[in-house]
Every structure is written in structure tokens, then in C-alpha cells.
N, CA, C and O atoms as CSV, one atom per row, in Angstrom:
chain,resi,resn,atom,element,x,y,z
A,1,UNK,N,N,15.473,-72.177,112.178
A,1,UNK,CA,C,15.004,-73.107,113.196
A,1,UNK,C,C,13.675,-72.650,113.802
A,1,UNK,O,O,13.000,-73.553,114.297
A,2,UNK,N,N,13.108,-71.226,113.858
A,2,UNK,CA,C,12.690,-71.018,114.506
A,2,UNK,C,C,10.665,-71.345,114.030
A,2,UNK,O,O,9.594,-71.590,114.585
A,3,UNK,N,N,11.369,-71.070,112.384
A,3,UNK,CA,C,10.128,-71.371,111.477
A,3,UNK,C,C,9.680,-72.613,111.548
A,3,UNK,O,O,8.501,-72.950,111.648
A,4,UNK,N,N,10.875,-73.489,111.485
A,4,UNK,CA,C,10.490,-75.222,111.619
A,4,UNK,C,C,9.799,-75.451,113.127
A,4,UNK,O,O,8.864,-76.252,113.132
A,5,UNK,N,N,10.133,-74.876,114.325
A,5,UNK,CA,C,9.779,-75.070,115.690
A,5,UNK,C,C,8.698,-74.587,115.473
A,5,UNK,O,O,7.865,-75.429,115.808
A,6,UNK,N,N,7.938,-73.192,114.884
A,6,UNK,CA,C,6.584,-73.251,115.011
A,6,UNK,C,C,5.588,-73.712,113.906
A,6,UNK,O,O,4.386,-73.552,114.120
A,7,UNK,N,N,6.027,-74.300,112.679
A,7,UNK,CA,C,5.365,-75.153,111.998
A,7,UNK,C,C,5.009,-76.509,112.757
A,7,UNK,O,O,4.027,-77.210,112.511
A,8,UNK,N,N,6.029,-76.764,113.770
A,8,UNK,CA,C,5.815,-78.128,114.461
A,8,UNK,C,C,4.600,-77.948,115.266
A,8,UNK,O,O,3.519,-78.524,115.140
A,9,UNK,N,N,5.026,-76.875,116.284
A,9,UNK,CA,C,4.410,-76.535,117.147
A,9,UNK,C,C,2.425,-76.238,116.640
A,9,UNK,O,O,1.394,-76.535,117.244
A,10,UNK,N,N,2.627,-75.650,115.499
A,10,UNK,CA,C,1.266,-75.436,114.847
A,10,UNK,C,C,0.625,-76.749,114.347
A,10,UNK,O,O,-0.547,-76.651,113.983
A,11,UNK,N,N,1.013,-77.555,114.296
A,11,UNK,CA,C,0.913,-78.857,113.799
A,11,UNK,C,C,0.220,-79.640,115.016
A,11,UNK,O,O,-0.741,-80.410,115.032
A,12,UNK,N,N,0.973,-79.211,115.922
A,12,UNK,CA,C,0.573,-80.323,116.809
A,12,UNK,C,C,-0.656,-79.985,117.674
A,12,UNK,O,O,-1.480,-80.756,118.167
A,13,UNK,N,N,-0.553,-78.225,117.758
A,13,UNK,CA,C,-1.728,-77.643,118.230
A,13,UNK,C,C,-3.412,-77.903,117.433
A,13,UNK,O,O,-4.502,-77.726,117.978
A,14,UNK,N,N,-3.171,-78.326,116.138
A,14,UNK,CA,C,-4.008,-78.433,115.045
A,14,UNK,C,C,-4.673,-79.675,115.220
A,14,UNK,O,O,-5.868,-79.865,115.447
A,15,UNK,N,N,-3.614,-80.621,115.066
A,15,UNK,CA,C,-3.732,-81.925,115.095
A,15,UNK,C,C,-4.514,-82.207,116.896
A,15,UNK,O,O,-5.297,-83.154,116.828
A,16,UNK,N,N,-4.472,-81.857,117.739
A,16,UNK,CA,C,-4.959,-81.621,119.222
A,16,UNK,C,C,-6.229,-81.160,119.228
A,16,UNK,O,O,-7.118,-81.629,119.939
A,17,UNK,N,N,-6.374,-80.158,118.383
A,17,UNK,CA,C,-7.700,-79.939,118.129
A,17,UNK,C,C,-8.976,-80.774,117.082
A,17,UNK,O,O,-10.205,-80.823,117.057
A,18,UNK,N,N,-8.149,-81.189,116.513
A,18,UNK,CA,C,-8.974,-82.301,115.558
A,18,UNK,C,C,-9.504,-83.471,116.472
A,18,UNK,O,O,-10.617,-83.960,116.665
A,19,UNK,N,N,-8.423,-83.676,116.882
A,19,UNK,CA,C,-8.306,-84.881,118.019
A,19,UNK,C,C,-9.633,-84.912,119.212
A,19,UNK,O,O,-10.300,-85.839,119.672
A,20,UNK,N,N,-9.634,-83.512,119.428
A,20,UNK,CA,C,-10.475,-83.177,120.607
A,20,UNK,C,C,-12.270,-82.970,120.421
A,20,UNK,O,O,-13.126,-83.087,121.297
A,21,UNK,N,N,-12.455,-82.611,118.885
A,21,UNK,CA,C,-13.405,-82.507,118.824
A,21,UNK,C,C,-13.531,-80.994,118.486
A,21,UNK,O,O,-14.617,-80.813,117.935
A,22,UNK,N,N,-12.855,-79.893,118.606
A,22,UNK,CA,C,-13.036,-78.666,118.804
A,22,UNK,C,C,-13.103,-78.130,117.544
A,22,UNK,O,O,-13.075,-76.900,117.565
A,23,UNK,N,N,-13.210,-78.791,116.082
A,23,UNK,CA,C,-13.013,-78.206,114.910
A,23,UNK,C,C,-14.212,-78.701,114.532
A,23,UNK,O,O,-14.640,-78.013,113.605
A,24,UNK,N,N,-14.785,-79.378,114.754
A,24,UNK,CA,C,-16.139,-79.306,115.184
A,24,UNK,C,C,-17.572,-78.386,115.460
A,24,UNK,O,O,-17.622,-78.281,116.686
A,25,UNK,N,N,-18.669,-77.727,114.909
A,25,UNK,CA,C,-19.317,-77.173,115.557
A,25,UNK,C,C,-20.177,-77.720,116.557
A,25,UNK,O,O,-20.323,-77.410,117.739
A,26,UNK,N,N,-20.718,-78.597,115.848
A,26,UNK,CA,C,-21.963,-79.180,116.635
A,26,UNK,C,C,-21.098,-79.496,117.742
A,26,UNK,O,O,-21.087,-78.599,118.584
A,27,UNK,N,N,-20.320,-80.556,118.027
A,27,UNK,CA,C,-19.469,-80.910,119.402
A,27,UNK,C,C,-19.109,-79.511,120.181
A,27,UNK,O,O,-18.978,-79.671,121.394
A,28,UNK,N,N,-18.910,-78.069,119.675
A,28,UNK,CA,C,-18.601,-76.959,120.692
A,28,UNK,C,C,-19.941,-76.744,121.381
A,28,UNK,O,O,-20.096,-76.663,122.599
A,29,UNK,N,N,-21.172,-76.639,120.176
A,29,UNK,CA,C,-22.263,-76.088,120.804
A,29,UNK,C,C,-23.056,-76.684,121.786
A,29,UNK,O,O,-23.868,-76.224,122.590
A,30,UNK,N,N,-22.485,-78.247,121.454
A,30,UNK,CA,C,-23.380,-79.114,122.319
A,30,UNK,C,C,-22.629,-79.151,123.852
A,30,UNK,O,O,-23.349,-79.538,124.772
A,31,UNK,N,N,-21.407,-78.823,124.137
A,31,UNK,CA,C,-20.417,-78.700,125.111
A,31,UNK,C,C,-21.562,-77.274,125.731
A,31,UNK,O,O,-22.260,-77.441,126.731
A,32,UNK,N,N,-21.562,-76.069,125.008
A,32,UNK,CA,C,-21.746,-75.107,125.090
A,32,UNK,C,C,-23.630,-74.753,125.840
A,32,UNK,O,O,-24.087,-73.901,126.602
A,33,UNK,N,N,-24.084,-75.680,125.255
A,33,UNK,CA,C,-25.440,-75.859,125.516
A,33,UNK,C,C,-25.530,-76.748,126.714
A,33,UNK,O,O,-26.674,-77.017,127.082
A,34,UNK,N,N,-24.620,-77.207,127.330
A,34,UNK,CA,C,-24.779,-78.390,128.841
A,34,UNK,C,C,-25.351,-79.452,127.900
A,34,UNK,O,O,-26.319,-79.981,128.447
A,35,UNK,N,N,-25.111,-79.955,126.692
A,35,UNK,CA,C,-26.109,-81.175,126.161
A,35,UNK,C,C,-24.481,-82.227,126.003
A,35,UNK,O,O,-24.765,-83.350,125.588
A,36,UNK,N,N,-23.014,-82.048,126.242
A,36,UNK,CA,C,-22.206,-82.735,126.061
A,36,UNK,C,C,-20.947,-82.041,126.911
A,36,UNK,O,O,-20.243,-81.157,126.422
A,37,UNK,N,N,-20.747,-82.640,128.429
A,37,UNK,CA,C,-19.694,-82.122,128.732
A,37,UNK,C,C,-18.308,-82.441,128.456
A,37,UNK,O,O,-17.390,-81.942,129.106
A,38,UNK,N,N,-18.153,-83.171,127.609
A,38,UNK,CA,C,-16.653,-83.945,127.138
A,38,UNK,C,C,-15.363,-82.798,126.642
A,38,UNK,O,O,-14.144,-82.907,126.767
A,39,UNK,N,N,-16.218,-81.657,126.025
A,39,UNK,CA,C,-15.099,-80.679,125.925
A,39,UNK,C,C,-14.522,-80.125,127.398
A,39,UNK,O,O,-13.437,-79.553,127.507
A,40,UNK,N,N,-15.315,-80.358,128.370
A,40,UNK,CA,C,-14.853,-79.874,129.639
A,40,UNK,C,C,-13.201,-80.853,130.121
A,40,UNK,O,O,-12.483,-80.566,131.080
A,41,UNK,N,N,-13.009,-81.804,129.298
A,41,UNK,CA,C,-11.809,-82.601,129.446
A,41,UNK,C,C,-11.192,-82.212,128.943
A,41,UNK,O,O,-10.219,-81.949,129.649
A,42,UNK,N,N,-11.017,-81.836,127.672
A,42,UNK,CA,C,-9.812,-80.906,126.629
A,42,UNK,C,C,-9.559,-79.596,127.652
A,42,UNK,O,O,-8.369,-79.390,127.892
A,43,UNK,N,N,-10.450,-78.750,128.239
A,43,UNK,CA,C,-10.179,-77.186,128.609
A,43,UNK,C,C,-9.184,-77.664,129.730
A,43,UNK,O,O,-8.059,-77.205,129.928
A,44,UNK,N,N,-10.006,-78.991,130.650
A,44,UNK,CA,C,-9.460,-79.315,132.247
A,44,UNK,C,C,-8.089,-79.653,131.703
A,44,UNK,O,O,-7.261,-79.356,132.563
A,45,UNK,N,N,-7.494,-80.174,130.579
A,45,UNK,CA,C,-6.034,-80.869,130.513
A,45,UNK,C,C,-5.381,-79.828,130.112
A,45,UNK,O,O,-4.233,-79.565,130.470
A,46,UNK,N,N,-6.360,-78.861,128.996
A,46,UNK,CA,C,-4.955,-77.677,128.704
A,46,UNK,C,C,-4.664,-76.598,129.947
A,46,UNK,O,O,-3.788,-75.734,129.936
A,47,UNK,N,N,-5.538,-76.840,130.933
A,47,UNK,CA,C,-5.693,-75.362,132.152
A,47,UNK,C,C,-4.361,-75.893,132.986
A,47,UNK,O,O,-3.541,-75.061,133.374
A,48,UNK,N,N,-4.123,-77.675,133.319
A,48,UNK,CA,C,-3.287,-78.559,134.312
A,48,UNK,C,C,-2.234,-77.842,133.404
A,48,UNK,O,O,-1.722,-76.775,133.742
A,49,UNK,N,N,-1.946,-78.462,132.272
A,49,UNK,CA,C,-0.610,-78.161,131.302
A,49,UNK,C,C,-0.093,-77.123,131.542
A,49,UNK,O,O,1.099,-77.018,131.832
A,50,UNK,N,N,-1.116,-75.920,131.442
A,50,UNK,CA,C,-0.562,-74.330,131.958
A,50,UNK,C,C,-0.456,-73.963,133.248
A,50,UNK,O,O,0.290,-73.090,133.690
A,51,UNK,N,N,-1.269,-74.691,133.893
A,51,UNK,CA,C,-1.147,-73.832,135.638
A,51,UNK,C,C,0.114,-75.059,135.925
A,51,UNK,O,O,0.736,-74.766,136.947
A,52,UNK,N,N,0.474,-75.966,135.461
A,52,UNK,CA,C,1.997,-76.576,136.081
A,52,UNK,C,C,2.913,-76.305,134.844
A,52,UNK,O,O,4.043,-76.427,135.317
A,53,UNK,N,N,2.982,-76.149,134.157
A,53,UNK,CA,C,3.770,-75.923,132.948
A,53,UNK,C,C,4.721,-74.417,132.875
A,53,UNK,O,O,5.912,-74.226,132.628
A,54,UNK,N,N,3.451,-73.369,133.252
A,54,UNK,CA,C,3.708,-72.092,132.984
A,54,UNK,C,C,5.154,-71.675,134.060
A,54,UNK,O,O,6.174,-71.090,133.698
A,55,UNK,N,N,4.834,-72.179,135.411
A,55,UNK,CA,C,5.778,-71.623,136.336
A,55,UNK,C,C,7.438,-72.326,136.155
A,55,UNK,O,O,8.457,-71.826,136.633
A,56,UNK,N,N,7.363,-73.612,135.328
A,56,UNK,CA,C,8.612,-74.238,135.201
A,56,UNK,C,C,9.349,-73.534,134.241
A,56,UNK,O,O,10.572,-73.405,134.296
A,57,UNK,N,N,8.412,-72.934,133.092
A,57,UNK,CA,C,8.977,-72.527,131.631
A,57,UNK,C,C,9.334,-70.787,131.780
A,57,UNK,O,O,9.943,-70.080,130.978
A,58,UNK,N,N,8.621,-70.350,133.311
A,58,UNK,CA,C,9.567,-68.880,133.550
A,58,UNK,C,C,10.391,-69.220,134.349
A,58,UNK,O,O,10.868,-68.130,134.665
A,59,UNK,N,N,10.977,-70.046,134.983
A,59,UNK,CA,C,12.228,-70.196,135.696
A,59,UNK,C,C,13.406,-69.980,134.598
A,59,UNK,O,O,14.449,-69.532,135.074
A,60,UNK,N,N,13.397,-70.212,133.313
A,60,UNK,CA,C,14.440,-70.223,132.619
A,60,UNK,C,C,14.475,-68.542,132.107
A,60,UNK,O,O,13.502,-67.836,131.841
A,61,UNK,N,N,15.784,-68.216,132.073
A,61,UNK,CA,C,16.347,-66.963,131.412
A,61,UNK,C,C,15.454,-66.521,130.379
A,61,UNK,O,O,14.575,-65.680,130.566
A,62,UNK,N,N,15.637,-66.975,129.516
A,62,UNK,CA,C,14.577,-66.281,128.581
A,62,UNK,C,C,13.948,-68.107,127.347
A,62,UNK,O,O,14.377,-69.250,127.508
A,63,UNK,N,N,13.321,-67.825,126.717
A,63,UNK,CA,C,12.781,-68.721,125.821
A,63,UNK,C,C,13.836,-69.207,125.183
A,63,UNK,O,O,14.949,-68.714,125.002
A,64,UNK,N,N,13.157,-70.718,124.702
A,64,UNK,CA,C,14.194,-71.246,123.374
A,64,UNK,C,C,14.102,-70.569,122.252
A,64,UNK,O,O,15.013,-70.985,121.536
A,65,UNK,N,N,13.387,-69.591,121.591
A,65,UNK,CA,C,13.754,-69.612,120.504
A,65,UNK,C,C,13.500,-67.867,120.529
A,65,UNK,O,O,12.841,-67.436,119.582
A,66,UNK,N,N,13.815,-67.214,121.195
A,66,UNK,CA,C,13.839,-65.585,122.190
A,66,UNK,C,C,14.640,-65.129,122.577
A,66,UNK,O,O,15.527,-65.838,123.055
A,67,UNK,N,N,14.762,-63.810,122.585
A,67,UNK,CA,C,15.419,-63.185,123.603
A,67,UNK,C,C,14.995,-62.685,124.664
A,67,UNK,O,O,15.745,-62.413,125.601
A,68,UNK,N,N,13.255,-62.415,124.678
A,68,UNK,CA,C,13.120,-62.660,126.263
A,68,UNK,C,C,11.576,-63.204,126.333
A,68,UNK,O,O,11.101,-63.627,125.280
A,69,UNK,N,N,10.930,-63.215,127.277
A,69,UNK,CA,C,9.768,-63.408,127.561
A,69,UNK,C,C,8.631,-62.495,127.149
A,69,UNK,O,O,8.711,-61.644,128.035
A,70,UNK,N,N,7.725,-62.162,126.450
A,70,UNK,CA,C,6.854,-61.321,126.074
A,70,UNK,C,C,5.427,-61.601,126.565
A,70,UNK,O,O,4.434,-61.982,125.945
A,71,UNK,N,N,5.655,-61.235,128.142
A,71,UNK,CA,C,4.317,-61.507,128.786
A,71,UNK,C,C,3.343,-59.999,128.887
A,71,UNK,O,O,3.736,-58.846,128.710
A,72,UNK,N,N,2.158,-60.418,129.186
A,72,UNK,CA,C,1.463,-59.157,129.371
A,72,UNK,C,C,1.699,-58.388,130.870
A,72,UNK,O,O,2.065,-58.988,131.880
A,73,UNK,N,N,1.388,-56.810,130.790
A,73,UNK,CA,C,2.089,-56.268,131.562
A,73,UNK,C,C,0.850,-55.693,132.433
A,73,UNK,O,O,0.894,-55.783,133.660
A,74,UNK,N,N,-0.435,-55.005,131.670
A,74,UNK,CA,C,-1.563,-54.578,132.033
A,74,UNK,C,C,-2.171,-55.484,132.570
A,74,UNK,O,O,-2.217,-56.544,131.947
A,75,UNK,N,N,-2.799,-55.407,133.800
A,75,UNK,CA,C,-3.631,-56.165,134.640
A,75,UNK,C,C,-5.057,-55.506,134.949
A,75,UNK,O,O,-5.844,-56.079,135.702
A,76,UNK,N,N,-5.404,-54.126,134.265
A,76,UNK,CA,C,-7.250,-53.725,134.235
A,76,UNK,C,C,-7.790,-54.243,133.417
A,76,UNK,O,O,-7.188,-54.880,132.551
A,77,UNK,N,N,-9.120,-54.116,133.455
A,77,UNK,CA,C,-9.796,-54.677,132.746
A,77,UNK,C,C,-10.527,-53.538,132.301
A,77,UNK,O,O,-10.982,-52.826,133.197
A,78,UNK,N,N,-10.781,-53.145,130.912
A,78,UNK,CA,C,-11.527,-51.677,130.248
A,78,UNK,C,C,-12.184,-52.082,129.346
A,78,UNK,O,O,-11.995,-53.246,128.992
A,79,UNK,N,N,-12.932,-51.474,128.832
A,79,UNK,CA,C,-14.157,-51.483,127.673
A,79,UNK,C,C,-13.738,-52.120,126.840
A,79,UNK,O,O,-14.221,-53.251,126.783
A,80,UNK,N,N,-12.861,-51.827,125.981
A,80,UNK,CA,C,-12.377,-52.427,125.159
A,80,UNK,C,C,-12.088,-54.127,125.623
A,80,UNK,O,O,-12.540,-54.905,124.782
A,81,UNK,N,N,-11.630,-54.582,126.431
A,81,UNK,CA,C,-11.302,-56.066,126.673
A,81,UNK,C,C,-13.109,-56.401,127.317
A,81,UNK,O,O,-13.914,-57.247,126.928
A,82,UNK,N,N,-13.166,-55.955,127.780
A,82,UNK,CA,C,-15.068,-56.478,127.618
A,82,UNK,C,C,-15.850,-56.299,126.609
A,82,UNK,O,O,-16.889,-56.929,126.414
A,83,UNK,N,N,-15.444,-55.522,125.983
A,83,UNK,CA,C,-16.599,-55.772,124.675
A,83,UNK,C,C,-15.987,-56.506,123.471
A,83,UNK,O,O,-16.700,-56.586,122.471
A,84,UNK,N,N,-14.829,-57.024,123.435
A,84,UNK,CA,C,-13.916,-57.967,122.597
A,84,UNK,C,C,-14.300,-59.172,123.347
A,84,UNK,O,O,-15.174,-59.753,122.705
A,85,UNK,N,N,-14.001,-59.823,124.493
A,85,UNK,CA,C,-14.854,-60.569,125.392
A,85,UNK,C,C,-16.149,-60.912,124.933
A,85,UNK,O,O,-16.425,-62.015,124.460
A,86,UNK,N,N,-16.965,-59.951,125.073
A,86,UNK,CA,C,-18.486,-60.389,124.877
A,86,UNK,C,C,-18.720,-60.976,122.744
A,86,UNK,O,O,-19.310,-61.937,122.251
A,87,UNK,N,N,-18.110,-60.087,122.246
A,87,UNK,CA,C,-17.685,-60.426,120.899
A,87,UNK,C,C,-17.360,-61.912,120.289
A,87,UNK,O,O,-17.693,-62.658,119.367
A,88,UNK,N,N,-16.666,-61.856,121.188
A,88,UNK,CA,C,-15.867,-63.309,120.681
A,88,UNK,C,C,-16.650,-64.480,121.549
A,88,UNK,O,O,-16.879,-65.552,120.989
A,89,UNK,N,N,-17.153,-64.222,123.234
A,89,UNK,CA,C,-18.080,-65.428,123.031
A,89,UNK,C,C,-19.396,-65.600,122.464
A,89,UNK,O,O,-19.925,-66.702,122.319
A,90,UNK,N,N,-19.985,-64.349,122.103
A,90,UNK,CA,C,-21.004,-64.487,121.206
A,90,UNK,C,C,-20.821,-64.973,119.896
A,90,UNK,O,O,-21.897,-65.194,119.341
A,91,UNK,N,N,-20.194,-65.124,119.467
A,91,UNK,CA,C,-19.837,-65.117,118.216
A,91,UNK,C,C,-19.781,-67.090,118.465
A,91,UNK,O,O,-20.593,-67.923,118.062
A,92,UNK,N,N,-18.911,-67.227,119.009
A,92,UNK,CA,C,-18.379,-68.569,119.860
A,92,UNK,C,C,-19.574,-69.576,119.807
A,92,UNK,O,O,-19.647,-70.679,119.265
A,93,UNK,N,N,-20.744,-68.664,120.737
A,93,UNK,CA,C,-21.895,-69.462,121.211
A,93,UNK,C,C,-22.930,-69.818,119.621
A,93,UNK,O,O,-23.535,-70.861,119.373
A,94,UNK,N,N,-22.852,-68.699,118.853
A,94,UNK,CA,C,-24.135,-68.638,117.580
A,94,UNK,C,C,-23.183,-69.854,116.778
A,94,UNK,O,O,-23.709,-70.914,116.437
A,95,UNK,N,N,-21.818,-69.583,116.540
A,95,UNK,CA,C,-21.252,-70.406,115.220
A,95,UNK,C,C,-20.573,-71.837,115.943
A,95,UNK,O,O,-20.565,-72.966,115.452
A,96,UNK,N,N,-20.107,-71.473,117.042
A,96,UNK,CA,C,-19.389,-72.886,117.247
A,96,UNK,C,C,-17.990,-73.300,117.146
A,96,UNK,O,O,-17.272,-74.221,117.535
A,97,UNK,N,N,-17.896,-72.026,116.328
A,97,UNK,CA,C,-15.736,-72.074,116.153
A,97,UNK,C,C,-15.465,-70.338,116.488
A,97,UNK,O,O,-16.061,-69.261,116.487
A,98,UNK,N,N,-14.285,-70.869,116.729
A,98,UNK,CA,C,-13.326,-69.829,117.253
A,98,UNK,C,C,-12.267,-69.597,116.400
A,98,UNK,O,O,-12.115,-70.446,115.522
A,99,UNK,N,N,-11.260,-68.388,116.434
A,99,UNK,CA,C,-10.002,-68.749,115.492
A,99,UNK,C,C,-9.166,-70.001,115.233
A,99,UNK,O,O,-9.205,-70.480,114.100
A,100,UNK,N,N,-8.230,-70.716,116.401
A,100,UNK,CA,C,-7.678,-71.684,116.025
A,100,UNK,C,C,-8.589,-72.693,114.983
A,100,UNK,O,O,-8.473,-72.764,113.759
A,101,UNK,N,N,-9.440,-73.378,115.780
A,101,UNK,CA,C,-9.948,-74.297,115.534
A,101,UNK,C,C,-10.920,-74.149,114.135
A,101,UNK,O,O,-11.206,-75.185,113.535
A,102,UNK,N,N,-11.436,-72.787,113.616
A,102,UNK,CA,C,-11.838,-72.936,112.486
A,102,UNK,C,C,-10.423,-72.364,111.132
A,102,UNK,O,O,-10.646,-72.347,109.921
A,103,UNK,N,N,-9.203,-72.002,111.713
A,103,UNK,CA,C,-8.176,-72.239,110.262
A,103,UNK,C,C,-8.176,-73.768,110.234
A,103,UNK,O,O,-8.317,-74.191,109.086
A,104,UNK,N,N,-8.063,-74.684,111.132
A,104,UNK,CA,C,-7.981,-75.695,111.376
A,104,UNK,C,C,-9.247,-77.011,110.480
A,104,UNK,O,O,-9.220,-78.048,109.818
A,105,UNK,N,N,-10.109,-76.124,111.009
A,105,UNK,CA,C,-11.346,-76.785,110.629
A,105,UNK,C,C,-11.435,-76.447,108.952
A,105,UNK,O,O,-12.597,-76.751,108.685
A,106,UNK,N,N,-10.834,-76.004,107.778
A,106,UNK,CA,C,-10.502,-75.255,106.983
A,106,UNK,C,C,-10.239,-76.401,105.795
A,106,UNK,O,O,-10.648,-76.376,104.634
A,107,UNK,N,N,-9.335,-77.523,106.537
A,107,UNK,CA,C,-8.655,-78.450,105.702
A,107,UNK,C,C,-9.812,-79.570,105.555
A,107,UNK,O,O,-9.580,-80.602,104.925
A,108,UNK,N,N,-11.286,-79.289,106.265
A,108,UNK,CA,C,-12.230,-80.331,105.690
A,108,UNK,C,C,-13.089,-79.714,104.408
A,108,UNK,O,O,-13.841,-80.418,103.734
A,109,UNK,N,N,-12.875,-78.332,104.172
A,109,UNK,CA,C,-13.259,-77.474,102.622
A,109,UNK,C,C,-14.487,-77.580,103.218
A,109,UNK,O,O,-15.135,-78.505,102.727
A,110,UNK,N,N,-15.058,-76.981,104.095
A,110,UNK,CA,C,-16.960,-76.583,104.201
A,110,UNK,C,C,-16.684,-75.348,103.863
A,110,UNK,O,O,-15.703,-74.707,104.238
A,111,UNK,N,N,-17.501,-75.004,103.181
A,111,UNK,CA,C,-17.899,-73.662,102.975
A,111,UNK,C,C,-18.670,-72.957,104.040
A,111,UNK,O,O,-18.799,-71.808,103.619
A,112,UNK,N,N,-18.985,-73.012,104.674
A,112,UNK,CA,C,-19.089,-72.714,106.217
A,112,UNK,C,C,-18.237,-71.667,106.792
A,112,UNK,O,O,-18.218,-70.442,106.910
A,113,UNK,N,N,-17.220,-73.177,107.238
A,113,UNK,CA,C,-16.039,-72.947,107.559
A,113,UNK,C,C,-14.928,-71.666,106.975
A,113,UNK,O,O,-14.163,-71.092,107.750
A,114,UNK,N,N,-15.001,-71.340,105.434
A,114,UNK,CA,C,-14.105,-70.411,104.862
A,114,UNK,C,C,-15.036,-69.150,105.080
A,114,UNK,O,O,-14.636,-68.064,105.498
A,115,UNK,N,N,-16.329,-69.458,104.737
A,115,UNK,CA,C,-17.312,-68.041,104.806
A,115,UNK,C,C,-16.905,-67.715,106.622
A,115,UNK,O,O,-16.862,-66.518,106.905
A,116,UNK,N,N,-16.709,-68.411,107.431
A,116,UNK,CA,C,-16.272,-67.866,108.955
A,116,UNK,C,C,-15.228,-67.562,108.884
A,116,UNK,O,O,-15.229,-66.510,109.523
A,117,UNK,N,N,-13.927,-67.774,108.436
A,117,UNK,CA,C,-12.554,-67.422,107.804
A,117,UNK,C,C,-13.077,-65.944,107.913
A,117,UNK,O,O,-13.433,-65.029,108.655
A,118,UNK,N,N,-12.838,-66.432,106.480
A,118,UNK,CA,C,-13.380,-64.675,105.798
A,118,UNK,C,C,-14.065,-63.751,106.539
A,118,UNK,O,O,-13.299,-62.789,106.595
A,119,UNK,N,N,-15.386,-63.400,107.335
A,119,UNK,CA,C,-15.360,-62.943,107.712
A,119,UNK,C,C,-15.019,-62.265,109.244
A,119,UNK,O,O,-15.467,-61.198,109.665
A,120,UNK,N,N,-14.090,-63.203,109.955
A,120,UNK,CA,C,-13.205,-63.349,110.953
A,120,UNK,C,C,-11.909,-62.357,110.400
A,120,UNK,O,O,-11.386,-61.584,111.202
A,121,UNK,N,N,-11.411,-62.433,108.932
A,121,UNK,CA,C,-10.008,-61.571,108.419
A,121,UNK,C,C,-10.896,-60.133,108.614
A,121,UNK,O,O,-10.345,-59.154,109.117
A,122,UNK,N,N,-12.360,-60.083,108.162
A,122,UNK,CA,C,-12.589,-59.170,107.826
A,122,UNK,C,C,-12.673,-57.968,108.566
A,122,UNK,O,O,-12.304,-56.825,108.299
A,123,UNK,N,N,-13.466,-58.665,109.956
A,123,UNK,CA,C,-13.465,-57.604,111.290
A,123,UNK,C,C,-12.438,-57.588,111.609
A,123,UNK,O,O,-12.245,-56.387,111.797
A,124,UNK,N,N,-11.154,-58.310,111.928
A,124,UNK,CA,C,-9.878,-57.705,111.879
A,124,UNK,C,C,-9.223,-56.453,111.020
A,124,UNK,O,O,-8.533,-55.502,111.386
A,125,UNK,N,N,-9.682,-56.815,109.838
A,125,UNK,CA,C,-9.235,-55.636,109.174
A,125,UNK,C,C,-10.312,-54.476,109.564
A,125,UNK,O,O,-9.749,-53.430,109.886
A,126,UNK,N,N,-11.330,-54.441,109.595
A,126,UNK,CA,C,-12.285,-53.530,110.224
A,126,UNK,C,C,-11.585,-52.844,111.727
A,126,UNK,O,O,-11.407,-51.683,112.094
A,127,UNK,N,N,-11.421,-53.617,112.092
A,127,UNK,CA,C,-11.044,-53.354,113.633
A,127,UNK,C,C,-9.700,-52.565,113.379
A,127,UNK,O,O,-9.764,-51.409,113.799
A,128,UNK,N,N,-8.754,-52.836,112.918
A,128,UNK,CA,C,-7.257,-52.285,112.533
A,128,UNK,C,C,-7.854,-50.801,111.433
A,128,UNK,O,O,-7.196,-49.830,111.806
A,129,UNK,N,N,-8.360,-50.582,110.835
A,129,UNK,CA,C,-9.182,-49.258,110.132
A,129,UNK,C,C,-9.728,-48.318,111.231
A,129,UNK,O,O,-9.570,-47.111,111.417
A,130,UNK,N,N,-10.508,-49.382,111.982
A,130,UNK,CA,C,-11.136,-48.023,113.160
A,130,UNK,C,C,-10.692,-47.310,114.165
A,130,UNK,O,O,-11.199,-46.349,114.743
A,131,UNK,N,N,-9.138,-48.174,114.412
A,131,UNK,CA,C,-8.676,-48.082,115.531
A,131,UNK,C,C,-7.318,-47.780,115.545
A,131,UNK,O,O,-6.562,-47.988,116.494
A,132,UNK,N,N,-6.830,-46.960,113.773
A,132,UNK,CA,C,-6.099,-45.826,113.591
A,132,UNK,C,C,-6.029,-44.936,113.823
A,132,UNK,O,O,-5.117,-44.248,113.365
């Protein structure tokens, strides 16, 4: 059940993003550049969803498909989360996609798109090598 709940769940997150524009480059950069604020409606509906969503869905014991809640516990902020930060919106600002939205962006076959894949697996695996 739990595989089918997040195939759904991935589906619909996918399909939301298609929807929105966010698999998209030009539509991020132009959001990104003040030349199109319309992505500011996708961020404003998913921020409502979570800042009223989040406090109803910890009232319950633990998750539907869990045994408990796996929230974060650390609340500093260190080098490492700022320079992953600065990483990822640079990266964000030059190309225009981010993880979700470019596996996503994947199923229109740009070669673009897979060459950002690829080297998105790659600094992961880079990153998991250095940081043995």
C-alpha cells in the first residue's frame, strides 16, 4: 500500500508542477528575474497548504503510512546548510529547474533537461564520496 500511496502521491505532485508552470525554465527564470510574478501564486498556495495543513496532520499519533513522524530536530544554521543554500539557488537562478520539477520536466525528452539530470546524480554522488 505504501508504494501505491506514494506513486499516487508522486503523480500528483508532478502533474501540479506541470500544471503550474514550474517544469518550465523560461517561466522559473522569468518569475525569478521580476519579469513574471505568476509563480508567486503556486509558492503563495503551497506555503497556505502547509502553514494550515502542517498543524492538523501533527495532531494525529503518528502518519498513515508510519510509525512515527520523522521531523527535523536541528534548528542551527552551519556552513554546510549555507553553502548547500547558496548552491542550489544558484544553480536555480543560471538553469531554471530544480530537482522535482526537472525529473518531471524529463518526460518532455530535452536534452537539456537529462544533461541537468545527470549532472544533478552526479554532485550527489560527488557529495556522498567527499563526505565519507
Amino acid at each position: 500500500m505504501n508504494v501505491i500511496t506514494s506513486l499516487l502521491v508522486g503523480l500528483l505532485f508532478a502533474i501540479g508542477l506541470g500544471v503550474s508552470g514550474m517544469t518550465l525554465p523560461e517561466n522559473v527564470l522569468a518569475f525569478l528575474t521580476l519579469r513574471d510574478p505568476g509563480l508567486l501564486f503556486t509558492m503563495g498556495g503551497a506555503s497556505a497548504v502547509t502553514l494550515l495543513g502542517f498543524p492538523l496532520i501533527l495532531r494525529r499519533d503518528r502518519p498513515v503510512h508510519g510509525l512515527r513522524f520523522m521531523l527535523p530536530t536541528r534548528r542551527d544554521i552551519d556552513r554546510p546548510l549555507v553553502v548547500g543554500a547558496a548552491i542550489f539557488g544558484v544553480g536555480w537562478g543560471l538553469v531554471g529547474l530544480c530537482p522535482g520539477p526537472a525529473l518531471t520536466a524529463m518526460a518532455g525528452g530535452s536534452p537539456e533537461v537529462f544533461l541537468f539530470v545527470a549532472a544533478m546524480f552526479a554532485g550527489m554522488f560527488s557529495h556522498r564520496l567527499l563526505s565519507e
